[in-house]
C-alpha positions in Angstrom: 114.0 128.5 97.2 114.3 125.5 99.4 112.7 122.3 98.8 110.1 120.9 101.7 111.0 118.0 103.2 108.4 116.1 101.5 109.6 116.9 98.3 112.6 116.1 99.3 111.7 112.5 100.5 109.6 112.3 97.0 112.8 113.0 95.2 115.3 110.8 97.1 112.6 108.0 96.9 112.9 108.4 92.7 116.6 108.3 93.2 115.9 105.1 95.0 113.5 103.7 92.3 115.6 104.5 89.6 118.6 103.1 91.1 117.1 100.1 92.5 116.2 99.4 88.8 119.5 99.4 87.5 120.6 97.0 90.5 117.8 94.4 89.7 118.5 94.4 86.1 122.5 93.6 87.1 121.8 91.5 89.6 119.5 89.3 88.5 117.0 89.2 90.7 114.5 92.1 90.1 114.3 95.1 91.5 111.6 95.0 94.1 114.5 92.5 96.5 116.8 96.1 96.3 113.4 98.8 96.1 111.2 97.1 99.0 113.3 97.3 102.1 114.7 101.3 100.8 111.3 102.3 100.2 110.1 101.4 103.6 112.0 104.3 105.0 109.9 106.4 103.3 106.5 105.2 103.3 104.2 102.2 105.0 104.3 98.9 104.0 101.6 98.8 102.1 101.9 102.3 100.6 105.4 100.6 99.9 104.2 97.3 98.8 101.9 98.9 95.9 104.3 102.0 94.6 106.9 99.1 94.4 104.9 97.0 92.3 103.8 99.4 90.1 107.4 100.6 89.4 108.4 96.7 89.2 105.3 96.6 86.7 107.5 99.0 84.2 110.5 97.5 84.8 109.3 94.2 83.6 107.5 96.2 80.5 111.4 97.7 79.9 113.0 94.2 80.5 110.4 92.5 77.9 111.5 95.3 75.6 115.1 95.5 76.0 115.5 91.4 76.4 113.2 90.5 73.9 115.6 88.2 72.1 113.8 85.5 72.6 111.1 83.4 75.5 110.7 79.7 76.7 107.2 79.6 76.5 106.9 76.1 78.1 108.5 77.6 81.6 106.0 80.8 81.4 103.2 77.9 81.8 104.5 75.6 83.9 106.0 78.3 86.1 104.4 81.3 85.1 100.3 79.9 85.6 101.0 79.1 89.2 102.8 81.7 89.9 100.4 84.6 89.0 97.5 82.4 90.9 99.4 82.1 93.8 100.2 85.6 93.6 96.5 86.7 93.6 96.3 84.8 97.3 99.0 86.6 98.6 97.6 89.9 97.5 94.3 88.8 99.1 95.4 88.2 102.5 97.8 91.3 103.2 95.3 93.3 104.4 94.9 90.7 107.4 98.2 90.8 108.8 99.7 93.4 110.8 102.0 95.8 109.5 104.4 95.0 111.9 104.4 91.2 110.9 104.6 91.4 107.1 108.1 93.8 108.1 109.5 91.3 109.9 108.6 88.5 107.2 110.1 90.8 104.6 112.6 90.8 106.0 113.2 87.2 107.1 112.8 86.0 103.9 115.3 88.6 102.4 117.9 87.7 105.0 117.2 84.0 104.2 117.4 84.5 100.4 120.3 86.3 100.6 122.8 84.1 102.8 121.7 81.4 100.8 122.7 83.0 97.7 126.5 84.2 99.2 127.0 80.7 100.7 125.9 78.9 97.6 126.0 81.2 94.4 125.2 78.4 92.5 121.8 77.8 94.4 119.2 75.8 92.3 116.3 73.3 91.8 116.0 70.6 89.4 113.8 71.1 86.6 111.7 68.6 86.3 107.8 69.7 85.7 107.0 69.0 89.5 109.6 71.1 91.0 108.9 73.8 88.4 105.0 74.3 89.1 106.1 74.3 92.7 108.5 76.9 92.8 105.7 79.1 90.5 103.9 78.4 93.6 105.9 79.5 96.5 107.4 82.4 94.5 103.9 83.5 93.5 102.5 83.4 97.1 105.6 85.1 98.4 105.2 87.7 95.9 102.1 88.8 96.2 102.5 89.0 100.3 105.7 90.6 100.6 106.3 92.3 97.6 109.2 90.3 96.1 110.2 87.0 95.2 112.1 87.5 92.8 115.4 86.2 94.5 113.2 82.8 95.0 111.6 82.9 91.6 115.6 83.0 90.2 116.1 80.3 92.5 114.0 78.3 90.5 114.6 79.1 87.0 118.1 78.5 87.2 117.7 75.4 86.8 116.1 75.5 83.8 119.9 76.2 82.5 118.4 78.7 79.9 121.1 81.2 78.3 121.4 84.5 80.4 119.3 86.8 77.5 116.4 84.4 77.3 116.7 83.9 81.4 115.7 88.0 81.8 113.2 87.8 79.1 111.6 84.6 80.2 111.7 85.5 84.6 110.6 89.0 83.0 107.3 88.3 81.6 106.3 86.3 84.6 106.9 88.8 86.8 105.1 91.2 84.8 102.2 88.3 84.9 102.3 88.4 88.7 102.4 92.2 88.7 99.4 92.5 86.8 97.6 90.1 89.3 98.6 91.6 92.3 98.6 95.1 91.5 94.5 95.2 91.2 93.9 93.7 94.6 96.4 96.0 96.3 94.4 98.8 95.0 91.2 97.5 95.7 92.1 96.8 99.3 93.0 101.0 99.9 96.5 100.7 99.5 97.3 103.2 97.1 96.2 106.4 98.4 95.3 110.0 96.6 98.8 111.7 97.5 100.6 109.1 95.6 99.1 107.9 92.4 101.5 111.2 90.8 104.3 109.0 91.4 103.2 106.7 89.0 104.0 108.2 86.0 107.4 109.2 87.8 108.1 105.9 88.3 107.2 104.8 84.6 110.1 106.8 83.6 112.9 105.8 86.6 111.5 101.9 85.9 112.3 101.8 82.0 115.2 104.9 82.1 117.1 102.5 85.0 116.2 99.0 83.3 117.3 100.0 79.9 121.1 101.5 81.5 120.9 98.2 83.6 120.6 96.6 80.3 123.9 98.4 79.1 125.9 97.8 82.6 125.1 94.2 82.0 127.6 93.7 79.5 130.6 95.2 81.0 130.3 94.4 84.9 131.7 91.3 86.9 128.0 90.3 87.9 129.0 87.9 90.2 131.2 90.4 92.4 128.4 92.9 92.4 125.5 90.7 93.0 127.7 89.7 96.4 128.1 93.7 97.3 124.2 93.8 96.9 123.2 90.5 98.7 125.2 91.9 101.4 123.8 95.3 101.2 120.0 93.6 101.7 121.0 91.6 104.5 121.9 94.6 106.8 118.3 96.8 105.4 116.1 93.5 106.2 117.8 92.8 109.5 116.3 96.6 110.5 113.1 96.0 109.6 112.7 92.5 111.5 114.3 94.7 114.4 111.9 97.3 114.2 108.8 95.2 113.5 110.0 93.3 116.5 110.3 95.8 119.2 107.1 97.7 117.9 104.9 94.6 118.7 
């Protein structure tokens, strides 16, 4: 019996989620950065924007879970308070922007993230409280209009020189803070619509099934070589979509 092409595009974008997980959690940077841009050839932005966060949602859950070793509680409320108000405004204000628009800031910022991260791997702020409430800011703004900011939100934490299991657990709970914020007002504003909430318990089990083999990979792969191969990877998806948002103006 052949499949119809919609179930086919629901299974390859699964595949997608599931695999997008895995290459967040080994990467570093959360899996929206790889998810968003793929997704887009699939769905609309903001059809996009809301399934990502949801499946981002239960990949935090898994992180929290599998990285659970232990939290710095004093950057989840310098960083994390900001960051989850911040987020709320940039859920707020999607709805304003053309479609077109928020692809081509996407995909900006991804481009932007990314060079920055291959020219200067060891890309970071200081610390200090000022520069840490700030970055909660940006990151949470971003967030919540875009759909990821998890590339910048590393950007920031780094800094923070915390060991790489307490890093996960600690950039994991404020994402999930943020995701709880933003997920709400996405909703509210129409952007999860009838044919799609079955996805969500689908993407329950590719979020925590791909964050939990993530979690395994972690510990035997060169992470710097691969994050490279998926920085690059980002920069060539996010350079179509400020292309195509572009010409469709």
């Amino acid at each position: 019996m052949l499949i119809d092409i919609h179930t086919a595009f629901a299974i390859f974008f699964f595949v997608i989620a599931f695999i997008s997980e895995i290459l967040g959690a080994i990467a570093g940077f959360g899996s929206s950065t790889v998810f968003l841009p793929l997704a887009l050839f699939f769905v609309d932005f903001k059809t996009a924007l809301v399934l990502v966060s949801i499946s981002h949602l239960f990949g935090n859950l898994g992180r929290v879970k599998f990285f659970s070793q232990g939290l710095d509680k004093n950057i989840i409320i310098r960083f994390g308070i900001p960051s989850v108000l911040f987020a709320l405004v940039g859920a707020s204000i999607v709805n304003f922007i053309p479609q077109n628009i928020l692809k081509v800031l996407l995909g900006l910022f991804l481009i932007v993230i990314s060079i920055s991260f291959l020219i200067k791997p060891g890309l970071k702020f200081p610390s200090n409280t000022r520069t840490i409430i700030t970055g909660g800011c940006i990151s949470g703004f971003i967030t919540g209009l875009v759909g990821t900011g998890g590339a910048l939100r590393a950007t920031f934490l780094t800094g923070s020189n915390l060991e790489k299991i307490k890093y996960i657990a600690t950039a994991a709970v404020i994402a999930l803070s943020t995701d709880i914020i933003r997920i709400p007002s996405y909703i509210s504003q129409g952007f999860l619509i009838e044919q799609y909430i079955y996805y969500i318990p689908i993407l329950f089990v590719t979020a925590l099934s791909g964050s939990f083999i993530g979690r395994q990979i972690t510990k035997k792969i060169n992470q710097n070589i691969f994050r490279k191969i998926v920085l690059v990877a980002i920069i060539f998806v996010s350079t179509s979509f400020v292309i195509g948002g572009v010409v469709s103006r």
